[in-house]
C-alpha positions in Angstrom: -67.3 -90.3 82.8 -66.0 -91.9 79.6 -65.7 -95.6 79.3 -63.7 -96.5 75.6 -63.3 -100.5 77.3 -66.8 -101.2 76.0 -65.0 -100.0 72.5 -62.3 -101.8 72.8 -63.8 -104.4 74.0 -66.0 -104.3 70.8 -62.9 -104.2 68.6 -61.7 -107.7 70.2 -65.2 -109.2 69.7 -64.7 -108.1 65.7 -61.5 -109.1 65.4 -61.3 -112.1 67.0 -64.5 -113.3 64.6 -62.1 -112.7 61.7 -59.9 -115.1 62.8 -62.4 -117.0 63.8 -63.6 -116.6 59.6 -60.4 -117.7 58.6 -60.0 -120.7 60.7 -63.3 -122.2 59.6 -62.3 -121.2 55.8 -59.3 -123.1 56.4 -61.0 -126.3 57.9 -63.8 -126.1 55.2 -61.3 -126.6 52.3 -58.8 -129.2 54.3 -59.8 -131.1 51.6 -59.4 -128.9 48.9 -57.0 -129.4 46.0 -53.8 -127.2 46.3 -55.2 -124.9 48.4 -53.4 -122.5 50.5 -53.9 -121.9 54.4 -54.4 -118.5 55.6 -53.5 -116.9 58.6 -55.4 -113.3 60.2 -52.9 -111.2 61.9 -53.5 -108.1 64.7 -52.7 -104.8 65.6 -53.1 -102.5 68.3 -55.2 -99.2 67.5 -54.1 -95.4 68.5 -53.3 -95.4 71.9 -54.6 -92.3 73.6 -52.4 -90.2 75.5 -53.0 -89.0 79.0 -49.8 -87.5 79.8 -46.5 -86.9 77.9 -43.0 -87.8 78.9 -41.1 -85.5 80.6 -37.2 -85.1 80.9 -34.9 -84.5 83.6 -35.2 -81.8 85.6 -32.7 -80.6 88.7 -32.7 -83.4 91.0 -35.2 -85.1 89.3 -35.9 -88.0 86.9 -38.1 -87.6 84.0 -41.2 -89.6 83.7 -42.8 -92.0 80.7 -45.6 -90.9 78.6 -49.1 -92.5 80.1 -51.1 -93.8 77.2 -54.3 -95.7 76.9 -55.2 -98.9 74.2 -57.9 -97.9 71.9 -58.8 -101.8 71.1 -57.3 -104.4 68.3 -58.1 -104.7 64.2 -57.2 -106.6 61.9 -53.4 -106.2 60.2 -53.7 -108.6 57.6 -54.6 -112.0 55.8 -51.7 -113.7 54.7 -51.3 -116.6 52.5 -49.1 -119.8 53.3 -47.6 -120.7 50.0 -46.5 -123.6 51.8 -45.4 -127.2 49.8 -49.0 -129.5 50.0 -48.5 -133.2 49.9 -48.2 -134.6 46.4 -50.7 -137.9 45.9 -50.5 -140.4 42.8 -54.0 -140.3 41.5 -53.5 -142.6 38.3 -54.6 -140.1 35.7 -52.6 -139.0 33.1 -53.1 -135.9 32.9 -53.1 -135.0 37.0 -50.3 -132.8 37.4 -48.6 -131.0 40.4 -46.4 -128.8 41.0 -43.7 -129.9 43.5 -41.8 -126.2 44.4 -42.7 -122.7 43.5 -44.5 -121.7 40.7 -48.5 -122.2 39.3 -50.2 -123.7 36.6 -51.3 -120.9 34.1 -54.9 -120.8 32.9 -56.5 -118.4 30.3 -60.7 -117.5 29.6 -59.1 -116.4 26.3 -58.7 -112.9 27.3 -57.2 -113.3 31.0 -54.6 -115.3 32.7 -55.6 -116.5 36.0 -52.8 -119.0 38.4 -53.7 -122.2 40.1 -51.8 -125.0 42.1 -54.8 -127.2 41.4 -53.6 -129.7 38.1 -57.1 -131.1 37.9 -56.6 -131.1 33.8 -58.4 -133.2 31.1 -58.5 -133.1 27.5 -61.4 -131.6 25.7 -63.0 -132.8 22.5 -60.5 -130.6 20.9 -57.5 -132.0 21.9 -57.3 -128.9 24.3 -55.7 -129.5 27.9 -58.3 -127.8 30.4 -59.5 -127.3 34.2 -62.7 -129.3 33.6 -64.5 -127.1 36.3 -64.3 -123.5 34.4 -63.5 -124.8 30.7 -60.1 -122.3 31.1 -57.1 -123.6 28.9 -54.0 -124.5 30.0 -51.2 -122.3 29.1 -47.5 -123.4 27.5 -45.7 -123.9 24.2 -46.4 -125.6 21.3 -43.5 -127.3 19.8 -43.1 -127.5 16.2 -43.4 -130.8 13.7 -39.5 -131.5 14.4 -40.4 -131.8 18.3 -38.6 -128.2 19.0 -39.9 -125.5 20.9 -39.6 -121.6 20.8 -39.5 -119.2 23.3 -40.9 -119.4 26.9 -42.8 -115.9 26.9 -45.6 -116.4 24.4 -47.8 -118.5 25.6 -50.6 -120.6 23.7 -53.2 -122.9 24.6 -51.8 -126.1 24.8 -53.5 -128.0 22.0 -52.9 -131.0 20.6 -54.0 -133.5 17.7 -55.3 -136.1 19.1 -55.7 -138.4 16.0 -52.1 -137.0 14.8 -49.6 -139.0 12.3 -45.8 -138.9 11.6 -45.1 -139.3 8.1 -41.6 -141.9 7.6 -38.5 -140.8 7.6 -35.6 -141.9 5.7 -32.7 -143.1 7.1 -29.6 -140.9 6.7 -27.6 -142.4 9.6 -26.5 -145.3 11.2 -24.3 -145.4 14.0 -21.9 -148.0 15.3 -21.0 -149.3 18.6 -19.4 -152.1 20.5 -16.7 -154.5 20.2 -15.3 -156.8 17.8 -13.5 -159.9 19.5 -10.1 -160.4 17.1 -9.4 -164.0 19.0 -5.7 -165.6 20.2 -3.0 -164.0 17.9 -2.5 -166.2 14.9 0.0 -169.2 15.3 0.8 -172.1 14.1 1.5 -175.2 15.6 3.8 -178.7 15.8 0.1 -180.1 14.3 0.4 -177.7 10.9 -0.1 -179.6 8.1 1.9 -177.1 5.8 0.1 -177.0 2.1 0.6 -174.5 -1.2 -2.0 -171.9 -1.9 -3.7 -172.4 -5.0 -3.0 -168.7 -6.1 -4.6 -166.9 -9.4 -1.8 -164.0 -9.7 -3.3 -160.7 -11.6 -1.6 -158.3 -14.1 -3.9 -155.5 -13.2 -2.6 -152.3 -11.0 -4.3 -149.4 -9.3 -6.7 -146.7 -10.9 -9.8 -146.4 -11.9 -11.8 -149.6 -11.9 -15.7 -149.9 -13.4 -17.9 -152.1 -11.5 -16.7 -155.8 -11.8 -18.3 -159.2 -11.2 -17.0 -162.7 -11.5 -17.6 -166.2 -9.7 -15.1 -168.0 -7.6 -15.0 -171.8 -7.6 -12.8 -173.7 -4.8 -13.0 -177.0 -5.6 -12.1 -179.4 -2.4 -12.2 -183.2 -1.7 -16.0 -182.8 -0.1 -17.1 -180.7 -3.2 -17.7 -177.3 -4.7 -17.4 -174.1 -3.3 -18.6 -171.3 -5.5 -19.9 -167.7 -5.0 -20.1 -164.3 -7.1 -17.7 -161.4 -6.0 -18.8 -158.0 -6.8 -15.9 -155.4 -6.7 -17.5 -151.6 -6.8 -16.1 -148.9 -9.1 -13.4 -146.7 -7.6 -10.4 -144.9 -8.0 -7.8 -147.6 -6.6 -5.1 -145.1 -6.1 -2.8 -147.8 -4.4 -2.1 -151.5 -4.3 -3.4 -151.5 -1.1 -6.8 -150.0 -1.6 -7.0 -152.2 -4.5 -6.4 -154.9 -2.0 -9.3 -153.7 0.4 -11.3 -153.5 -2.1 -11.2 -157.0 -3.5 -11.4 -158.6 -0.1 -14.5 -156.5 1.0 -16.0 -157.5 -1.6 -15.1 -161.5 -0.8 -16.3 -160.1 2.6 -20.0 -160.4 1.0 -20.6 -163.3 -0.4 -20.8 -165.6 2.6 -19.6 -169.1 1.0 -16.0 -167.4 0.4 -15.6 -164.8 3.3 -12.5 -166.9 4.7 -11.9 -168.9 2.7 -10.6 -166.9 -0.2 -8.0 -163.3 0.2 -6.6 -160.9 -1.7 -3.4 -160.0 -1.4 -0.5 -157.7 -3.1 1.7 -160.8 -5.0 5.3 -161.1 -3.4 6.7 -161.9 -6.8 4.8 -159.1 -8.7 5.0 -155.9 -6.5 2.1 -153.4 -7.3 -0.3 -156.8 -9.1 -3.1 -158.0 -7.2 -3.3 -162.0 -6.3 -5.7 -164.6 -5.3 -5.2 -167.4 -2.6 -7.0 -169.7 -0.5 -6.7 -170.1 3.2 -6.5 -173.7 3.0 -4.2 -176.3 1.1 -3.4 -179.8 0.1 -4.1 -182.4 -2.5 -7.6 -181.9 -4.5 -8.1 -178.1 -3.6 -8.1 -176.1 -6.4 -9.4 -172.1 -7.7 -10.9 -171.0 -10.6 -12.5 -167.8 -11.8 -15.1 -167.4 -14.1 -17.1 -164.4 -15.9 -20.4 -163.1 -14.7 -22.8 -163.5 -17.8 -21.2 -161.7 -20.5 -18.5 -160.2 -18.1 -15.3 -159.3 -18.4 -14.2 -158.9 -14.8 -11.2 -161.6 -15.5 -9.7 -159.4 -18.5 -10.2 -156.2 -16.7 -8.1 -157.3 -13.5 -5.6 -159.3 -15.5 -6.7 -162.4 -13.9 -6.5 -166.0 -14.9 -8.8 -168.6 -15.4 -7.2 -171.3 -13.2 -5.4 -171.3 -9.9 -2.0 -173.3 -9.6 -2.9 -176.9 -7.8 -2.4 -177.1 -4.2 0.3 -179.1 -2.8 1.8 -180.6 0.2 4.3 -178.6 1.3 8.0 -179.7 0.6 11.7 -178.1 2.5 11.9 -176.3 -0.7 8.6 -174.3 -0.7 8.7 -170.9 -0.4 7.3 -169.4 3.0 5.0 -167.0 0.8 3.6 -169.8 -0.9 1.9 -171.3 2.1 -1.8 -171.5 2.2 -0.7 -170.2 6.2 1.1 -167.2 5.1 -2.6 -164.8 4.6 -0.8 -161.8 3.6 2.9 -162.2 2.0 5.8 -161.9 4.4 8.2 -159.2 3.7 11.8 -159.4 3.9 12.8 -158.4 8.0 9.3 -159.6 9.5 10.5 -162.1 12.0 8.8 -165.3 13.1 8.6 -166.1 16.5 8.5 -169.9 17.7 8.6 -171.3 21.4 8.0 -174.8 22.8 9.4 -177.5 25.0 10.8 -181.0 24.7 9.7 -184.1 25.3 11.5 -183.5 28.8 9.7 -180.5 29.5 12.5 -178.7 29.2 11.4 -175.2 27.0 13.2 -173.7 23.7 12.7 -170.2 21.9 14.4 -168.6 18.8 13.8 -166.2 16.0 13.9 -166.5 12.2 14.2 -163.9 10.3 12.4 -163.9 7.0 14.5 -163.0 3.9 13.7 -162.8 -0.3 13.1 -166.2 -1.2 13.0 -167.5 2.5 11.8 -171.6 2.1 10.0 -173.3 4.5 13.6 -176.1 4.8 15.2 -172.6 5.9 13.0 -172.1 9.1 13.0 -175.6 10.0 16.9 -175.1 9.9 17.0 -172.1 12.7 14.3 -174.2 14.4 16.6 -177.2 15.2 19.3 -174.9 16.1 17.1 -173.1 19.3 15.9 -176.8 19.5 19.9 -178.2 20.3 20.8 -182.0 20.8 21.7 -181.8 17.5 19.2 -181.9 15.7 18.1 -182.1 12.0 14.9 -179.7 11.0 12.7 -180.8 7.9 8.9 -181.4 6.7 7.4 -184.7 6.8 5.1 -186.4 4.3 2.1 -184.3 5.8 3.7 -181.3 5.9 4.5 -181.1 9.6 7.5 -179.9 10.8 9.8 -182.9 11.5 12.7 -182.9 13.7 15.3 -185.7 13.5 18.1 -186.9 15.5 21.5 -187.7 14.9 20.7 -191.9 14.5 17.9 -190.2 11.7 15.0 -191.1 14.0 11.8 -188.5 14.1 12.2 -186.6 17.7 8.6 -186.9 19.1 7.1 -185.3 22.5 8.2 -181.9 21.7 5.3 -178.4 20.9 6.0 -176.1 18.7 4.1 -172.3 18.4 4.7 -169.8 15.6 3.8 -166.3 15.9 4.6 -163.3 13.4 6.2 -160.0 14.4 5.2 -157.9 11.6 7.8 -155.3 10.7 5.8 -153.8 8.0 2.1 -154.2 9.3 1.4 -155.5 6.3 1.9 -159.4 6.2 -0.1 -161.9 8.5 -0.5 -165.7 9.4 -3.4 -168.0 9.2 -3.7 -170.2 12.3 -5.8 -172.6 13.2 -8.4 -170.7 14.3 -8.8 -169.0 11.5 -10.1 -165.8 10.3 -13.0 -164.2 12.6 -16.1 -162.2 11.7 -18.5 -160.8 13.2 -21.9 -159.9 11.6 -25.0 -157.2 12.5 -28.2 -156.9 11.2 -30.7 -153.8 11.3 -33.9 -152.3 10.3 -33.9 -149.0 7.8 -36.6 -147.2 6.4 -37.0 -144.9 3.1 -38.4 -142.1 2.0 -42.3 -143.7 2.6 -41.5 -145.5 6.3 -41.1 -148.5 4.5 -38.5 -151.1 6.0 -35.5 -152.5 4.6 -32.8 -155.1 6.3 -29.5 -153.7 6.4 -26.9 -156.4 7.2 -23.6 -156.1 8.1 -20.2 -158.5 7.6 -17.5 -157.5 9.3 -14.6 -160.2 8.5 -11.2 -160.2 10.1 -8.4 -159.1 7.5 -4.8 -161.6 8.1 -3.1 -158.1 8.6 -3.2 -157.2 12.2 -5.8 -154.8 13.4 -7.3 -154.5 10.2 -11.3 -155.8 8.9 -13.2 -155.3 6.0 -16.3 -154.9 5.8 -19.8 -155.6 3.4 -23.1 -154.2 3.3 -26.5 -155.6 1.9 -29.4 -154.1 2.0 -32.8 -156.5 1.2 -29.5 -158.9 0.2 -28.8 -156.4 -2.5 -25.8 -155.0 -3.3 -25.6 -151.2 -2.5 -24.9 -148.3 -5.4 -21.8 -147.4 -3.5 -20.2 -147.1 -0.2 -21.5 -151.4 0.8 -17.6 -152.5 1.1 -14.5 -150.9 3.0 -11.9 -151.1 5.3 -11.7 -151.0 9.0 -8.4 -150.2 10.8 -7.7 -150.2 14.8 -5.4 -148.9 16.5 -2.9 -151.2 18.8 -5.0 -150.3 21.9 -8.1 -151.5 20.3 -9.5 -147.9 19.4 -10.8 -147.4 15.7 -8.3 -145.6 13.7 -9.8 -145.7 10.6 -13.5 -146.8 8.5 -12.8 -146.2 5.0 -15.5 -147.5 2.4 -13.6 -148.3 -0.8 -14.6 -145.5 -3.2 -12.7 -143.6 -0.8 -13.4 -141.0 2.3 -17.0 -139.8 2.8 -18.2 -141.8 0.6 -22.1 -142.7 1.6 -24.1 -145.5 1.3 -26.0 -145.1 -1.5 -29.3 -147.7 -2.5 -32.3 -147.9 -4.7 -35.1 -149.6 -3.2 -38.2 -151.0 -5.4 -40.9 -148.9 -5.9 -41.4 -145.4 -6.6 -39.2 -143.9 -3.4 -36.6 -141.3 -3.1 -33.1 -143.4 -3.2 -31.4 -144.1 0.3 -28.2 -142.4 1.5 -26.8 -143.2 4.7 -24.1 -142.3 6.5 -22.2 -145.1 7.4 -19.0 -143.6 8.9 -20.0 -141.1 11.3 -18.5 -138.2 9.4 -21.7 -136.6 9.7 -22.1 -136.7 13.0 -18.6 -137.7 14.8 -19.5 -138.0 18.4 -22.1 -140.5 17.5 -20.7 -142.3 14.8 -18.0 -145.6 14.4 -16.1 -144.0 17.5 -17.6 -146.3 19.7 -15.9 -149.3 17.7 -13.3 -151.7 19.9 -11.3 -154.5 19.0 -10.5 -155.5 22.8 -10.0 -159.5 23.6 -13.7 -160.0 25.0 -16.8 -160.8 23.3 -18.2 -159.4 20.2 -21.2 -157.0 21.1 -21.2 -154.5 17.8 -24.2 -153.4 17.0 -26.0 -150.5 15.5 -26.8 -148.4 18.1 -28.9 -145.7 16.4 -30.1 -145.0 13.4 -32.4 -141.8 12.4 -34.7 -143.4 10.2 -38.8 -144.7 11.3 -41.7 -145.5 9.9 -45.1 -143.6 9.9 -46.9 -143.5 13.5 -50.1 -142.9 14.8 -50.2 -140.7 18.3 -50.8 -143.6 20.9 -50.4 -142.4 24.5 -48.9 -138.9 25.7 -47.2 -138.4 29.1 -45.4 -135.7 31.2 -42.3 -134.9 32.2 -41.0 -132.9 35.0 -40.3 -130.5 33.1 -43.6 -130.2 32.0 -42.6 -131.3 28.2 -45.9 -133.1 26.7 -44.2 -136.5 25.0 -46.2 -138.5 22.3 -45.7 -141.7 21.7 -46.7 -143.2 18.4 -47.2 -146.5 17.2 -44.2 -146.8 15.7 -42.5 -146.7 18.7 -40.9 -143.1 18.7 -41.6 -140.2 20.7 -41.7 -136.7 20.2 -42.6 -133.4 21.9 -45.8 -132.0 21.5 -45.8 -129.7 23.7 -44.8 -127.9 26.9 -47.1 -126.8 30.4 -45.4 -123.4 31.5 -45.4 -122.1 34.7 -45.6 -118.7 36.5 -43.7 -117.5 39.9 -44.2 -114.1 41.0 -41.7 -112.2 43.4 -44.4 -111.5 46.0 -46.9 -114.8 45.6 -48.8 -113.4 48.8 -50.4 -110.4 46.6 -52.2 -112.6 44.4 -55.9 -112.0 44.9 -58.1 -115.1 45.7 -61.1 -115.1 42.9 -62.3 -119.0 44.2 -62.7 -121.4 42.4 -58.9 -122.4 43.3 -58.0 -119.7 41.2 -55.9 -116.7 41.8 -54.9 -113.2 39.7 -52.1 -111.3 40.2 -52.3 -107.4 41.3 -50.0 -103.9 41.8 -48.3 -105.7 44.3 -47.8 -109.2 43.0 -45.2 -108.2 40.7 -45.3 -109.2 36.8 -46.1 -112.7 36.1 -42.5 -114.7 35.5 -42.7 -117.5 32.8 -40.5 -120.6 33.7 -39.6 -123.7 32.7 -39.8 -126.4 35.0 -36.5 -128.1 36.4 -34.8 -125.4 33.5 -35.2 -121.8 34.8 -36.9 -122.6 38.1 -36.3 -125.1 40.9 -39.1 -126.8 40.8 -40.8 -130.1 39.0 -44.0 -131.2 37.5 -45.3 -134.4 39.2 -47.3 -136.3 36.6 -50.6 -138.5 37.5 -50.6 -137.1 40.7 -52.4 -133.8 42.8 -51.3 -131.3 45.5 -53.0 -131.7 48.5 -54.1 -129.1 50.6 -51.3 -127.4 52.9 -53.9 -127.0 56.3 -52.4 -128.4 59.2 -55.2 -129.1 61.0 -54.1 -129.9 64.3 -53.1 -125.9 64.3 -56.0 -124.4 62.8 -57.8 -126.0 66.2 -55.4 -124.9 68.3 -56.4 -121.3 66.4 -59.5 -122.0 66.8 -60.0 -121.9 70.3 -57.2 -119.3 70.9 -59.8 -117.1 68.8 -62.7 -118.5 71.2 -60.9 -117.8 74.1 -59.7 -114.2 72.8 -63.6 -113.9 71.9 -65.0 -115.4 75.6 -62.5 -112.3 77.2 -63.5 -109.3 74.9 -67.2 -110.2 75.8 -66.4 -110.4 79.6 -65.0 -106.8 79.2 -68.2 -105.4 77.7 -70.5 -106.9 80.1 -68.0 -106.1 82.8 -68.2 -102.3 81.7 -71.8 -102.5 81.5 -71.8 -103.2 85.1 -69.8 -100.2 86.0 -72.1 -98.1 84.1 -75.2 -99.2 85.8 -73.5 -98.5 88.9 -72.3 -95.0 87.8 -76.4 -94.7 87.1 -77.1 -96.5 90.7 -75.5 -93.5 92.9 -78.4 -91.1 92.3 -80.4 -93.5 94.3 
């Protein structure tokens, strides 16, 4: 008589301590950093066969095969490559991976895989597992912060004690808005006054470098300041325009108070004016030294004395008129009367148009028969038909420019806006770069003046900024003309600065971002590629496992880049300990990815994946296995019983 039940009872007994094994592994390392549960699987042994299946025959049905269980053994040991809870530990340089993927170590001749991020840095600068000395695997990115490719891996090394040299600045980079104010107009309160206008015989071409002082004398005093126009091929009245008043743009004392404008008497001649007039103010020009900036523009010593206003003056002699009025520009005007009724009306402005002339067509939109004139102050005056001066009644005067080339001076004046920034040369050292941006009478035009360490620049420091009637930037145009850069010497022995200042050299991050919208004035330099030297201060991770250095200088820079490897059958590593795995045949070769980039998963910095054990079901295993255990015992001793009984019946 054969029993096999005390085999197969054995092989449940043998099995059943396996899983038994692997339960207590996986409580033992509950604890464990990024360690993986496992889970023993069974199968059933060759059944033995004690009779066959048979088919139908005649009247009969066929029977099933009878077969007997050999026992259990075990199928397999699978790994749960399960997500572990991700815990902030504090430390820098505690990573985790959060997804698919492990952390790639090398002896120097091996790789070997972990999901434990326990790293530190060595004495060497080198990032390592602290238990086995292994380096952690990546890319090194180059000085310029840029790495290579993703398949040759290196230890992950870094300076420590490293230093950026400076960096010159090549760019700076514009952004915001510029608030243009109400629209110029003037007003019943305008005391109408002359210019005092120095007219010049000089026309476009090519200019050298000129310098002269400006003196506006006024009733509280002396107003004087040097104006420094740059070299340039003027090519047209109206560059040679920009030029001058970008240039008056930089000297603070004058910006506003003095323009440049094309002379309405002279076509193709530059001429001087003030913004302001009346008794006692009066312009005169003076050589630099031993100068000859007045010679060389055709331009005279003394200015023409301010006056009152009269009927008679022209319009284009008004100390309001900013840029000359040409013949079809029209000049709006709108009020009400004393009785609240309103008036409107339009002048048109002809060759020799006088001041007497559009108080005329005012007192005809005005009605009640009216007389229009100019009073002792140079206000208009309107009288009535007994000659008494009609009070109680507003006036406003707004320009319609026909050729977008004249302009008004109100009482608000002209508008600037100024900016001030840090730039660095060829040795990190820092310069101030300051920028005036000063509001042109023209409509949607600016010009503009650079200083840098209050010096003037070698070329590209004044220019010309045009919007557009939405408020977008049409043009920046720095007066030597198109792509010119800024160009400055600094003291010492450095390699001369050249920026670009008007995004030509990189569009989408240049003046673009330049508005002149009715809101506040927030332009600013936004970015500029220049820095001073640095000493590595603190480094930190990204998700994407890119190694950042931040330097005492404040800038930051990739150093380098923690790979990591996914296999297409993770559950064929081979488990070495040590929380360490290698691949094998059936692993599939080792893919290199890039965190967040090429596979979907993340690096979590200052932080450590947990074990994955659920321990609440490793119990429950546990006494599943006990049980399964308890019953394959019972069947041996069972069958022991029945074969001391077989023994018993000789007796």
């Amino acid at each position: 008589m054969a029993l096999s039940s005390l085999f197969t009872g054995l092989s449940g007994i043998q099995a059943h301590q396996l899983r038994t094994n692997v339960v207590a592994d996986n409580i033992a390392n509950i604890n464990t950093t990024g360690f993986k549960a496992r889970r023993a699987s069974f199968q059933d042994l060759l059944a033995q066969t004690s009779k066959e299946a048979t088919g139908a025959e005649g009247g009969l049905s066929g029977t099933n095969p009878v077969q007997i269980g050999t026992g259990v053994r075990l199928k397999s040991i699978d790994t749960a490559f399960t997500q572990g809870s991700v815990q902030s530990t504090g430390r820098a340089t505690d990573l985790a991976v959060e997804g698919n993927g492990f952390f790639i170590l090398s002896d120097g001749v091996n790789r070997f895989y972990t999901r434990d991020g326990a790293f530190t840095f060595d004495a060497l600068g080198q990032l390592i597992n602290p238990s086995n000395g292994m380096v952690v695997q990546g890319n090194i990115a180059n000085s310029q912060g840029i790495f290579g490719g993703t398949t040759g891996l290196q230890n992950i090394q870094l300076d420590l004690n490293r230093e950026i040299p400076g960096l010159a600045t090549t760019r700076v980079n514009l952004s915001g808005n510029i608030n243009p104010g109400p629209v110029s107009s003037l007003t019943t309160g305008t005391e109408f006054a002359t210019a005092s206008v120095i007219a010049g015989g000089a026309e476009p071409g090519v200019i050298t470098a000129q310098a002269f002082e400006i003196r506006i004398a006024t009733p509280d005093g002396i107003t004087s300041g040097i104006v420094t126009l740059p070299a340039a091929n003027y090519q047209t009245i109206e560059q040679f325009v920009n030029g001058v008043n970008a240039a008056i743009t930089g000297n603070e004392r004058l910006a506003g108070q003095v323009i440049a404008q094309e002379s309405p008497t002279t076509p193709g001649t530059l001429q001087l004016r003030t913004t302001s007039g009346g008794p006692d103010i009066q312009m005169t020009l003076v050589d630099v030294g031993t100068g000859t900036a007045l010679a060389t523009l055709g331009l005279g010593a003394t200015g023409s004395a301010s006056i009152v206003a009269l009927g008679t003056t022209d319009l284009n002699d008004l100390a309001q008129v900013g840029s000359a009025l040409q013949a079809g520009d029209v000049l709006r005007f709108s009020g009400t009367r004393a009785d609240g009724s309103s008036y409107n009306g339009t002048f048109t402005v002809a060759a020799g148009s006088t001041l007497q002339d559009f108080a005329d067509s005012l007192a005809v939109a005005f009605g009640d028969d009216v007389t229009g004139g100019v009073d002792l102050t140079g206000k208009i005056q309107l009288t009535d038909s007994d000659g008494a001066a009609v009070s109680g009644f507003t006036l406003n005067i707004t320009l319609e420019d026909a050729n977008a080339s004249s302009g008004l001076i109100g009482a608000s004046s002209l508008k600037s806006h100024k900016i001030s920034t840090t730039v660095f040369d060829s040795q990190g050292r820092k310069h101030t770069l300051n920028i005036t941006m000063a509001e042109n009478p023209v409509a949607n035009q600016w010009n503009y003046n650079v200083k840098i360490d209050n010096q003037i620049p070698t070329s590209g420091g004044s220019g010309t900024i045009v919007f557009d009637e939405d408020g977008t930037i049409r043009t920046f145009t720095p007066t030597e003309g198109e792509g010119t850069l800024l160009e400055f010497a600094p003291e010492g022995e450095v390699l001369p600065l050249s920026i670009d200042f008007t995004g030509l050299a990189n569009p989408d991050r240049g003046i673009n971002g330049l508005t002149q919208f009715a809101a506040p004035s927030t332009g600013d330099v936004v970015d500029q590629n220049g820095r001073a030297s640095g000493r590595l201060d603190n480094v930190f991770f990204r998700a994407d496992g890119v190694i950042e250095g931040r330097f005492t200088n404040g800038e930051t820079l990739n150093l380098a880049r923690v790979n990591l490897a996914n296999f297409d059958n993770p559950s064929g590593l081979r488990r070495l300990g040590g929380n360490l795995f290698t691949e094998t045949e059936n692993t599939g070769n080792a893919l290199i990815e890039i965190a967040t980039e090429t596979i979907e998963s993340q690096i979590v910095a200052e932080s450590l994946e947990l074990s994955n054990v659920d321990l609440a079901q490793e119990f429950t295993d546990l006494i599943t296995s006990q049980r399964g255990f308890q019953a394959n015992a019972r069947i041996i001793t069972t069958t022991d019983q029945i074969l001391a009984e077989t023994v018993n019946l000789k007796q």
